[in-house]
C-alpha positions as CSV (number, residue, x, y, z in Angstrom):
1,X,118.9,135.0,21.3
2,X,118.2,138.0,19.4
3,X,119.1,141.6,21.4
4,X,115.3,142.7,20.7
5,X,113.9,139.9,22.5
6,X,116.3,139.8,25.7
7,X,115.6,144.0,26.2
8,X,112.1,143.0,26.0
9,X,112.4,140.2,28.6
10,X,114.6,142.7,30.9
11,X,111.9,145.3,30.3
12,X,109.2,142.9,31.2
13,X,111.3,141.5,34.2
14,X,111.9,144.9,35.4
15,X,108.1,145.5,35.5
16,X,107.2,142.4,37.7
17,X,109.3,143.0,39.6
18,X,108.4,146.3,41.0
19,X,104.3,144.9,40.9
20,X,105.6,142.1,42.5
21,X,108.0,143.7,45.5
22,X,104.7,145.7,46.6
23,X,101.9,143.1,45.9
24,X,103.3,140.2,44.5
25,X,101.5,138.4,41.0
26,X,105.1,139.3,39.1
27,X,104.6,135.6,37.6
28,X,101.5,137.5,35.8
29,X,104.1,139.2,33.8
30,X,106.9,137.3,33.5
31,X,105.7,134.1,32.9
32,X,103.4,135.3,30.0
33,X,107.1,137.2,28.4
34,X,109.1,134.2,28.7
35,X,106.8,132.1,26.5
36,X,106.2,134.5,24.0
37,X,109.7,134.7,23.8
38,X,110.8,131.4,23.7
39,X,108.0,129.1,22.8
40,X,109.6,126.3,22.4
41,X,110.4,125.8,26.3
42,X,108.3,123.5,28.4
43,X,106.7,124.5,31.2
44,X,108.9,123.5,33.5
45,X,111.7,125.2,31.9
46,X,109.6,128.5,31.9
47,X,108.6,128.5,35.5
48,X,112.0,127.3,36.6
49,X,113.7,130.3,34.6
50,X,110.9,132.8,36.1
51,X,111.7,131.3,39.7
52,X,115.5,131.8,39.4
53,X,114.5,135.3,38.1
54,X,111.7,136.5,40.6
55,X,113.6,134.9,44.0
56,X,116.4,137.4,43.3
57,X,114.0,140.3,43.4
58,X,111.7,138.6,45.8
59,X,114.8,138.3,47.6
60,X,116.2,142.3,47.5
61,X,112.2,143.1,48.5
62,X,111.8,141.5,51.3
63,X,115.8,142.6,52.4
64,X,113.8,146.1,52.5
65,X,111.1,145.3,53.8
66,X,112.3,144.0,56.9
67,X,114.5,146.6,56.8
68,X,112.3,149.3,57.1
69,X,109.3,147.6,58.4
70,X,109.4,146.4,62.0
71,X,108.9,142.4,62.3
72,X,109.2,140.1,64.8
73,X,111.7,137.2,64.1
74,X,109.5,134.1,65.2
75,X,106.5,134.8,63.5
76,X,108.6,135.0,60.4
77,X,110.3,131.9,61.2
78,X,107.1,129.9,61.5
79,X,105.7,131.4,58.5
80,X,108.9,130.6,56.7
81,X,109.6,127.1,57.5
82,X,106.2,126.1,57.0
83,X,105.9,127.8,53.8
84,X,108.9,126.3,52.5
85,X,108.3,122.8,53.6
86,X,104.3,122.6,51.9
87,X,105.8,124.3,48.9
88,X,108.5,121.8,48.2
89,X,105.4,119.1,48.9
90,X,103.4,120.9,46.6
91,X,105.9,120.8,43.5
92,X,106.6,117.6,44.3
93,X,102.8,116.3,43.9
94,X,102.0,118.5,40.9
95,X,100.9,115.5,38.5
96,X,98.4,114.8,41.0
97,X,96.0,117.4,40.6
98,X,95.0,118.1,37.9
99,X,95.2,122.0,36.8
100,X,91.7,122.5,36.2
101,X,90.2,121.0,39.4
102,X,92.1,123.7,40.9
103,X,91.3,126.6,38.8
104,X,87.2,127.0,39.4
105,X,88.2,126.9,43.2
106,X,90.8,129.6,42.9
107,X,88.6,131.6,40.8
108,X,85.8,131.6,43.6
109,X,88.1,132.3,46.2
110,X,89.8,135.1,44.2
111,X,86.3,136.7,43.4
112,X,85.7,136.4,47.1
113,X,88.9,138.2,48.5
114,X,88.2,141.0,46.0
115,X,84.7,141.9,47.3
116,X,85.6,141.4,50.6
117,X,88.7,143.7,50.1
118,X,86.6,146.6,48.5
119,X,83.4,146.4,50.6
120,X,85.7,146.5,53.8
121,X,87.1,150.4,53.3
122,X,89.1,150.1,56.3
123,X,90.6,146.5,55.2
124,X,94.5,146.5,56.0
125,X,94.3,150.3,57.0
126,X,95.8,150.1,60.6
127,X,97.9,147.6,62.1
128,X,97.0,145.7,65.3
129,X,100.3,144.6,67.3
130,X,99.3,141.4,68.5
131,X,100.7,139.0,71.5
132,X,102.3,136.0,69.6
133,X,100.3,133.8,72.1
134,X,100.9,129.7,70.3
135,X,97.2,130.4,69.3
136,X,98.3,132.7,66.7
137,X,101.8,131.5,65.9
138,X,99.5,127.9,65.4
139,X,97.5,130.0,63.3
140,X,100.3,131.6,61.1
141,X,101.8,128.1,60.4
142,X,98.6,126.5,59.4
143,X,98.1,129.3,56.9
144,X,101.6,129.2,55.7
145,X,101.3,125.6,55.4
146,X,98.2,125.3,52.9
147,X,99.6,128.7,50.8
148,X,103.0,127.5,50.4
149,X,101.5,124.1,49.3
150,X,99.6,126.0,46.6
151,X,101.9,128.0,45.7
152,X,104.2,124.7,44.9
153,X,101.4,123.1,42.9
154,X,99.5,125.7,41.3
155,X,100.8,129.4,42.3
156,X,98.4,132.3,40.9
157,X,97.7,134.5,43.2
158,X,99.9,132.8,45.8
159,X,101.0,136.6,47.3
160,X,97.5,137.6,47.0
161,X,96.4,134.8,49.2
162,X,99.3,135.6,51.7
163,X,98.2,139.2,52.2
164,X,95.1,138.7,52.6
165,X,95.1,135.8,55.4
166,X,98.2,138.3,57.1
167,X,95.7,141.1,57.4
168,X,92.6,139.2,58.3
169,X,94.0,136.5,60.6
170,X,97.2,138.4,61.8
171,X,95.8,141.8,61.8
172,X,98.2,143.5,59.9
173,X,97.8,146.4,57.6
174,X,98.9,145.8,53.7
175,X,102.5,147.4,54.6
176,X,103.3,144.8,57.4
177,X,101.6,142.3,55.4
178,X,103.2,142.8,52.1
179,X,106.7,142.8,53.7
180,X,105.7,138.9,55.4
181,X,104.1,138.0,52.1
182,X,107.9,138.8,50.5
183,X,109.4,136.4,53.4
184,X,106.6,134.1,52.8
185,X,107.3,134.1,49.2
186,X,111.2,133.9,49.2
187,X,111.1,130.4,51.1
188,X,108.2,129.2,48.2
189,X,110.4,130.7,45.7
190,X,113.5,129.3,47.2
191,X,111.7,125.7,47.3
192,X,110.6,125.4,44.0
193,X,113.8,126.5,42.7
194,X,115.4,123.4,44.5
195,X,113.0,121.0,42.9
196,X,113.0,122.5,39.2
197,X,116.9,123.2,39.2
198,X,118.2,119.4,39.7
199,X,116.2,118.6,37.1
200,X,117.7,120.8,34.0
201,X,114.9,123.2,34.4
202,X,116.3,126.2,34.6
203,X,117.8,128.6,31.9
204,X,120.1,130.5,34.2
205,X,122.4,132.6,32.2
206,X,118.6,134.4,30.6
207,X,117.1,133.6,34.2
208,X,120.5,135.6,36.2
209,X,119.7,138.5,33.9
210,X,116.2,138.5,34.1
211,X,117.3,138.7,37.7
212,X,119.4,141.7,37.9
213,X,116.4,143.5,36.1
214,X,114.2,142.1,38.6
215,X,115.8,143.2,41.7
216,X,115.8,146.8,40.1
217,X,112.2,146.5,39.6
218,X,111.9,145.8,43.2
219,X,113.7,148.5,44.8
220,X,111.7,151.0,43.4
221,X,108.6,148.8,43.8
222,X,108.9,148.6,47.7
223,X,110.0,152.5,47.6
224,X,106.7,153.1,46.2
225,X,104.7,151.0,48.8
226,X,107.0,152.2,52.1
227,X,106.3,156.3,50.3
228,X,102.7,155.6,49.4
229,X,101.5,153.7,52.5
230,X,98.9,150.7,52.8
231,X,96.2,152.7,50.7
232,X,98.3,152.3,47.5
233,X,99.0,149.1,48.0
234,X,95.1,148.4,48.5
235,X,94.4,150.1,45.3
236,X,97.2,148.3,43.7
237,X,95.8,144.6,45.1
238,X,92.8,145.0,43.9
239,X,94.2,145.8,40.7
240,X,96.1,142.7,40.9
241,X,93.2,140.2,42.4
242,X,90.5,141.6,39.0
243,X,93.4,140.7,36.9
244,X,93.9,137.0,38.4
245,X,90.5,136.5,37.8
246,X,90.0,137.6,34.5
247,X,93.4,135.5,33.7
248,X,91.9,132.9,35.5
249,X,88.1,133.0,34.3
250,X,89.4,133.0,30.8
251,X,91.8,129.5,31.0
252,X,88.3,128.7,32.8
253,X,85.8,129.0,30.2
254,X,88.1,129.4,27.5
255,X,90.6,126.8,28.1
C-alpha cells in the first residue's frame, strides 16, 4: 500500500474516531475511506477491517467514559449482554433481509429522532437518577436487544438509536447516555468482530493501525464531550442524525 493512502486512512480513522467517542456514526467516515482506498475489498472485508479499527477506539471511549462518568454496573450489564447476544444474531441473519427493506424504515425513524430531538430544547439536558426497579432494567434489555440486532444486520445510525432510547426511556442526559451508548457499542462491536474474523474478513495489520489512530481520535473526542457538556453533544447529534439521513435518503432514491 502506497504511504499516501495509509496517512489518509489514519487521518480519516483519527477523525471517526473522535465523532464517534462523543456521538458515535464513526462508520460514516471510515467505512466510506476504506473503500475508496481499497476498492477491490468486499464488503465483508471492509466492515470487518473498520470493526477491528473502531472497537479499539470504541473500546479506549467508553474506558473514559465510565471513568469519569458515574454508572451503575447492572444496568450496563444488562445492556451489554443483550446487546451483544442480538448483534451476533443479527450478523448471523444478514442474507435474510434484504438491505433495502431496511433502509425506508431507518430513514423514517431517523427523520423522526431528529425532529423530536430539536423541537424538544430541553431533550437530554438534565439527568434523572432513576431506581433500577426490573421494570426498567426489563426495559433497558428489550431496547438493547432490538439495537444490537440492527446494528449486527444493518448498523447506520446504530449509536444514534442508542442515545436516543437511553435519554427517552432511561432518562439520561446525552453525557450519561453517550458514555452507555460506547458500552452498548463495544459488545456490538466486539460481536461482529467474532463473526467476520473466523471467516478471513479482516485486514488486521491496516485494521491495528487504523486502530491506534482511532483510539487517539477518541481521547480527544470524549475530552471534548466531558469539557463541553450535553449541549455540544446535542448540537453534535443532530449534526450526525441530518447526515444519516441524507446518506441514507440518497442509497434510497438513488440507489
Amino acid at each position: 500500500m502506497e504511504i499516501e493512502i495509509l496517512i489518509s486512512l489514519l487521518v480519516f480513522a483519527f477523525c471517526a474516531g473522535a465523532i464517534d467517542a462523543a456521538v458515535g456514526g464513526g462508520g460514516l467516515i471510515q467505512i466510506p475511506a476504506i473503500m475508496n482506498a481499497m476498492p477491490q475489498l468486499s464488503p465483508a472485508t471492509v466492515f470487518g477491517t473498520n470493526k477491528l479499527s473502531s472497537i479499539c477506539g470504541t473500546a479506549s471511549a467508553a474506558w473514559s467514559f465510565v471513568r469519569k462518568v458515574k454508572l451503575r454496573w447492572k444496568l450496563l450489564a444488562v445492556i451489554a449482554s443483550c446487546a451483544f447476544i442480538s448483534s451476533f444474531a443479527g450478523a448471523a441473519c444478514v442474507a435474510m433481509i434484504p438491505k433495502e427493506v431496511l433502509r425506508p424504515f431507518v430513514l423514517i425513524m431517523l427523520i423522526v429522532i431528529a425532529i423530536y430531538t430539536f423541537s424538544k430544547k430541553q431533550f437530554g439536558q438534565v439527568h434523572i437518577r432513576q431506581e433500577l426497579t426490573p421494570k426498567i432494567l426489563m426495559l433497558a434489555a428489550v431496547g438493547s436487544l432490538l439495537i444490537g440486532f440492527y446494528d449486527g444486520i444493518f448498523g447506520p445510525g446504530t449509536g444514534s438509536f442508542f442515545i436516543f432510547f437511553f435519554i427517552r426511556y432511561l432518562k439520561a442526559d446525552f453525557i450519561h447516555a453517550s458514555a452507555l451508548s460506547k458500552v452498548a457499542n463495544l459488545t456490538t462491536n466486539l460481536a461482529a468482530l467474532s463473526f467476520f474474523a473466523p471467516t478471513g474478513h479482516v485486514l488486521f495489520q491496516i485494521g491495528l493501525m487504523m486502530a491506534v489512530a482511532n483510539v487517539l481520535g477518541s481521547l480527544v473526542g470524549v475530552r471534548a464531550a466531558l469539557k463541553y457538556g450535553s449541549g455540544f453533544i446535542r448540537i453534535l447529534f443532530l449534526i450526525l442524525v441530518s447526515l444519516l439521513i441524507c446518506r441514507l435518503a440518497y442509497q434510497t432514491f438513488f440507489p
